[in-house]
N, C-alpha and C positions, 0 to 999 in steps of 0.2 A: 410850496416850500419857501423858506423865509429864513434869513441867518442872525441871530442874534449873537453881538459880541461882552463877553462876562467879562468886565474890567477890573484889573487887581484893587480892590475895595482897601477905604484906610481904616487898616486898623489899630489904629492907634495913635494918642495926639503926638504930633510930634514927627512920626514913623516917615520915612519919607519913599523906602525900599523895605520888600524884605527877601528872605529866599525862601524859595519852593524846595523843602526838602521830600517831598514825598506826595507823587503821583498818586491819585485811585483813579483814575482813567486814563484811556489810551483812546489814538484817532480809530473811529469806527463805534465806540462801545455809544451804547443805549443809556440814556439817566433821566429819571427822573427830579421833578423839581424836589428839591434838600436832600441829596445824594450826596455823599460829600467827593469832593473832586480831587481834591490835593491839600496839603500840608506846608503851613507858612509861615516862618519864622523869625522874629526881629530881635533885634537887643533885648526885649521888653518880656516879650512869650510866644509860645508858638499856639496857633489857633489851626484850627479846621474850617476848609472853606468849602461851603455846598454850592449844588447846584442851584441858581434862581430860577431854571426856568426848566422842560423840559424837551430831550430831544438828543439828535447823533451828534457827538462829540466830531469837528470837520480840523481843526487846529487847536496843538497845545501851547500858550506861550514862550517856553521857552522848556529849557531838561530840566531833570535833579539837577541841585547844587546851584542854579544860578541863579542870579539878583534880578528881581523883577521890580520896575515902577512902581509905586503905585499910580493908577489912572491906568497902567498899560493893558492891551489887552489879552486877557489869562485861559482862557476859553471860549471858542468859538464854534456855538453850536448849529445844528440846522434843525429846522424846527416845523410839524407840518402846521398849515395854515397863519396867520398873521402875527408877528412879533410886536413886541413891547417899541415905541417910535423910539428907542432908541436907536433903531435900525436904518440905515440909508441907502450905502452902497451897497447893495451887493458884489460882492467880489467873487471873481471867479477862481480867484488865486488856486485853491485846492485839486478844479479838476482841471486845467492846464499844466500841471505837475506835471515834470519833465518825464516821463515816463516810458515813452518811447524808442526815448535815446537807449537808455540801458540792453534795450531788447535786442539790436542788432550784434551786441558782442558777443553773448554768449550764441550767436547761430552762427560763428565762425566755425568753418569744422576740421581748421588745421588743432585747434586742442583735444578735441573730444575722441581724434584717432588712437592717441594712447590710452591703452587699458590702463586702468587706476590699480596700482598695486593693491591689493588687500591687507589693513591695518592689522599690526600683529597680535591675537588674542588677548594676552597677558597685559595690558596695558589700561591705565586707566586714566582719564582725562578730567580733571576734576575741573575745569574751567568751562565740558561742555555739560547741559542738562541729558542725563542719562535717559535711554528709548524707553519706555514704558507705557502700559495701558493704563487707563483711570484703575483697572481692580485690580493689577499688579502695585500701581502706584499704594494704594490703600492698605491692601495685606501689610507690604514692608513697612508704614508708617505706623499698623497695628503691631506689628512686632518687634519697633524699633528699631528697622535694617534701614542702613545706608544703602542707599541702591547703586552710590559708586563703588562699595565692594564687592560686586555681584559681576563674576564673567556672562554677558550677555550670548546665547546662542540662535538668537530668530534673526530674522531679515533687517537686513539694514544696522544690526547691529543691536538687536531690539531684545529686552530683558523679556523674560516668560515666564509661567507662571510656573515651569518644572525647574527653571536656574535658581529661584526663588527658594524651592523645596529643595535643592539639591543643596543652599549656601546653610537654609536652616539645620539641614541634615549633617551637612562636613565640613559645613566654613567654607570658603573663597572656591572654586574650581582653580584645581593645578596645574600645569603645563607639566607633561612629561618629562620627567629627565632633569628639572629646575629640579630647584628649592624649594620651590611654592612663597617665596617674596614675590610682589609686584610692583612693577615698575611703574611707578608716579610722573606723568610728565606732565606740562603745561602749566599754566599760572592763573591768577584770577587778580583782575584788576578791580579796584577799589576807589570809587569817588567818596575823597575827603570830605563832606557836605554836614551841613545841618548843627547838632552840639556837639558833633567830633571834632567838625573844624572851628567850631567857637574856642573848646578845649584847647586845642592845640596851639590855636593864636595868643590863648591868653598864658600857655606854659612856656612858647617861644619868647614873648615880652618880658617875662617874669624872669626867666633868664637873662635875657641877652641887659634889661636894665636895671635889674638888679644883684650886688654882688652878696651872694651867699656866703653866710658860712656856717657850719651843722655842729652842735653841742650834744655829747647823749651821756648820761648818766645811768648808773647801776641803782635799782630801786628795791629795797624787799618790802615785800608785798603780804607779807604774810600775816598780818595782823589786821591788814583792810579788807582781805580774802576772809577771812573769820567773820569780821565785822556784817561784810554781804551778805556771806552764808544767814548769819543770824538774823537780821532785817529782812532778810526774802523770805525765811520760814516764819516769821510772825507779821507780816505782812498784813494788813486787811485786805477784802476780794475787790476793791477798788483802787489799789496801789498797783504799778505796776511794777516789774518784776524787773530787779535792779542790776546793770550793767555795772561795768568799771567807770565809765564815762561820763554820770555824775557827780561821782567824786573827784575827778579829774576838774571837772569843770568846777569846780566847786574851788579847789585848790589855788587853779588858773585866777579864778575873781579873787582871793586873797592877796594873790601874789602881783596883780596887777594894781592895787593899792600900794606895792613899796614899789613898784617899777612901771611905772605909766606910759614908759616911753614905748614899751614892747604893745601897749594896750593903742596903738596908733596907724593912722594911714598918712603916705607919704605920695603927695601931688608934685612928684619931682619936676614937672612941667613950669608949674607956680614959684617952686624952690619952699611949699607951704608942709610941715607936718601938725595933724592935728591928733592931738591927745585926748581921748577919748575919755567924758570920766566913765559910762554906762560902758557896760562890759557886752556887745554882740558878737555873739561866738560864734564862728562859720564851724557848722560838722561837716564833713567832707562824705559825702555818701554816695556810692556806687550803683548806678541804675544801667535799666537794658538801654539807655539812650548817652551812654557815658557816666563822666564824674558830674555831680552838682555838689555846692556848697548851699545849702540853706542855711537860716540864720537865728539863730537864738536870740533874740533880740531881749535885752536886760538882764542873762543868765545870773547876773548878783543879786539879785532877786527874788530867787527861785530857789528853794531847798531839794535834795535830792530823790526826791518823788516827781514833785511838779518839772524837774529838770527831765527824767526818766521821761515823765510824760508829753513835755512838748518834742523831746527829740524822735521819738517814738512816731508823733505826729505829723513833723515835717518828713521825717524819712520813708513812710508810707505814701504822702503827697507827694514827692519825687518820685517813687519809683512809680505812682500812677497814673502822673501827668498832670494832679491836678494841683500842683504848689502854683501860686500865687508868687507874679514880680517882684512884689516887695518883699517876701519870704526870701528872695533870693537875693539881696542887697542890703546894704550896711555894713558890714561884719568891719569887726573892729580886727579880730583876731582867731585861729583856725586852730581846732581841735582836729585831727585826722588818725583815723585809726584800721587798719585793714581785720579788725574782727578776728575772729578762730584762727587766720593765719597768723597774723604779728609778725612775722617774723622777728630776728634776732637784734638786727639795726638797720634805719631808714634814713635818706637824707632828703626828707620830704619840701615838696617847692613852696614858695612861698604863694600865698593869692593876692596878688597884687589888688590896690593898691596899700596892703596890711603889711607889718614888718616884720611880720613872727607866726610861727608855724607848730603846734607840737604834736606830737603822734607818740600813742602808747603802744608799746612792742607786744612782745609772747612772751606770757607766765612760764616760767620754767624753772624746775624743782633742782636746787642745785646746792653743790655741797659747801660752805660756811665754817671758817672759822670763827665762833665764840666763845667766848671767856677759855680759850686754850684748847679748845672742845672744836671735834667739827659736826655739825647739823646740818642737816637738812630744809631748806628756808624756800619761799616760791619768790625767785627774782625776777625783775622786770628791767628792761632796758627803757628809759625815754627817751626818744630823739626828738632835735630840738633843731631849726633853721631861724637866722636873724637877718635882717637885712644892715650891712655891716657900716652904710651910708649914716647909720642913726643910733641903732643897737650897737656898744664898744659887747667884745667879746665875754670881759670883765664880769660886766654888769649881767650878760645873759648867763653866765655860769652862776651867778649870785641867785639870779632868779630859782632857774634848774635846779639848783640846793637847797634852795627853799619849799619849793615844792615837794621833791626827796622826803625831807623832813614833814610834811605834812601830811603824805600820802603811810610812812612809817610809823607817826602816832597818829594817827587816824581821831585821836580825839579833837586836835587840834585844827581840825575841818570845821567843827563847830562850834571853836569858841571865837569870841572878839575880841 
């Protein structure tokens, strides 16, 4: 036997730490060499790290969520026959584990005299992993049951495969004489790690140093809604099929030609703002790994197909992991839109180090006074946030109005 020690590898020039957000092994398991072991992640991107060599996992460097050296060591395997020189000591650290110690407390038998009350049926503990067999586990996940809704009737507490059929059959088992609610107790703790805590660092800073303040305007909409309609149904089969969001951005690059200042990043450190002439638009897009802003980079450039199609492109590479660093940096300025929901008004954060933020609401059909007449129009809210250090409020309602206007005659998207 032989221990080979897997050093946090650089990945990346510059990279000095990163953190392990995600374990694929634990001490004990078996791996092959390019198994992948765990999940690392820097300012830069997050990478997959395999196994180099193979053999029993004996020490993990450190948990979720925490900052690892690089150089340090990240895995520490035991290996049969001869390891790679980088090996020296052998360290017995692993089976000297205190282990021992722990054994004499629980053979005290002043605890063990009292009977253990029995926990009350109705209960449900969402913070433990519910009893089950592998083909109890399977059926429910074939039929889509939570197996924390399931009153468990076997040993130990142990879900069956007739509690199973009884919840399909009637929903929940009842307690006599209840209601048939049940009582939720316990909690589930949650380690901040990985791009949730990235998120969160950079929406804490974004606050606390910069001072907000949100503009929203009433938009009708109803003549750019026509305009889509008609363009998506004569579309050719190599266009893609057109959102609100080109025209937005479309608008945005117009409007960032009379108002440059909004088109900037602001290195309050330096006391530097720099005005951007090229227009890199950050979309703000929702993945299972959190928010990402990727980046349009030269959206004034782009007409409302090619715009359709890079964002299309970046928001598929986010939510599949495979956007690229630089995809994810420059943004001049941040389109953000919550999709189907919109809601009605937002007062969306700014991404620092950008000054300006705008996010298109929910179409909603709403009744109109014209020409003494009232009609029916499909109105949009825009909400708008400025960073108030650089942007006067003035100037940003100017903006916002201009846009209004451009998004209302819809022709004027495309002239110069």
């Amino acid at each position: 036997m032989a221990e080979y020690k897997f050093k946090m590898p650089d990945i990346g020039e510059g990279v000095v730490e990163a953190e392990i957000t995600a374990w694929h092994v634990k001490v004990g398991d078996k791996v092959a060499e390019d198994d992948p072991v765990a999940d690392a992640m820097t300012d830069k991107a997050t990478v997959e790290l395999t196994a180099p060599v193979s053999g029993v996992v004996t020490t993990l460097g450190c948990a979720e969520g925490e900052i690892l050296a690089i150089g340090s060591d990240l895995v520490v395997f035991e290996m049969d026959g001869d390891a790679p020189v980088q090996h020296e000591e052998p360290k017995a650290e692993p089976k000297p584990a205190p282990e021992p110690a722990p054994e004499p407390k629980p053979a005290k038998t002043e605890k063990p005299t009292p009977a253990p009350k029995p926990a009350p049926v109705p209960t449900i503990t969402p913070s433990a992993k519910p009893l089950a067999s592998p083909a109890v586990r399977k059926a429910a996940l074939d039929a889509d049951i939570d197996l924390f809704l399931i009153i468990p009737s076997g040993k130990a507490g142990q879900i069956t495969h007739e509690d199973l059929e009884a919840f399909l059959n009637g929903g929940p088992q009842k307690k006599s004489g209840s209601s048939g609610n049940l009582k939720r107790v316990g909690s589930t703790d949650i380690n901040v790690v990985g791009m949730r805590r990235v998120i969160s660092q950079r929406m804490q800073e974004a606050k606390r140093r910069i001072p907000h303040f949100s503009y929203v305007e009433a938009v009708d909409m109803t003549e750019l809604e026509a305009l889509r309609a008609h363009l998506n149904a004569n579309r050719e089969e190599h266009q893609p099929k057109l959102t609100l969001i080109p025209f937005f951005m479309r608008a945005i690059c117009k409007a960032t030609l009379l108002w440059p200042q909004c088109n900037a990043t602001y290195d309050d450190e330096a006391g530097i703002v720099t005005q951007h002439h090229g227009v890199h638009m950050g979309m703000a897009a929702q993945t299972k790994n959190g928010l990402m802003v990727p980046v349009v980079h030269h959206a004034e450039a782009l007409d409302v197909w090619q715009a359709a199609a890079e964002v299309a492109r970046l928001a598929e590479a986010a939510k599949s992991g495979k956007i690229k660093p630089e995809e994810l940096q420059g943004g001049s300025i941040t389109l953000t839109s919550l999709g189907p929901l919109g809601g009605v008004v937002t007062t969306p954060v700014i991404n620092r180090p950008e000054v300006a933020i705008i996010g298109p609401n929910k179409i909603v059909e709403t009744p109109v006074v014209q020409n003494g007449q009232v009609v029916v129009r499909k109105m949009m809210n825009i909400s708008s946030s400025f960073d108030h250090r650089w942007v006067d409020g003035f100037h940003a309602a100017e903006m916002i109005i201009y846009i209004k206007g451009l998004l209302e005659h819809p022709a004027t998207l495309f002239m110069d």
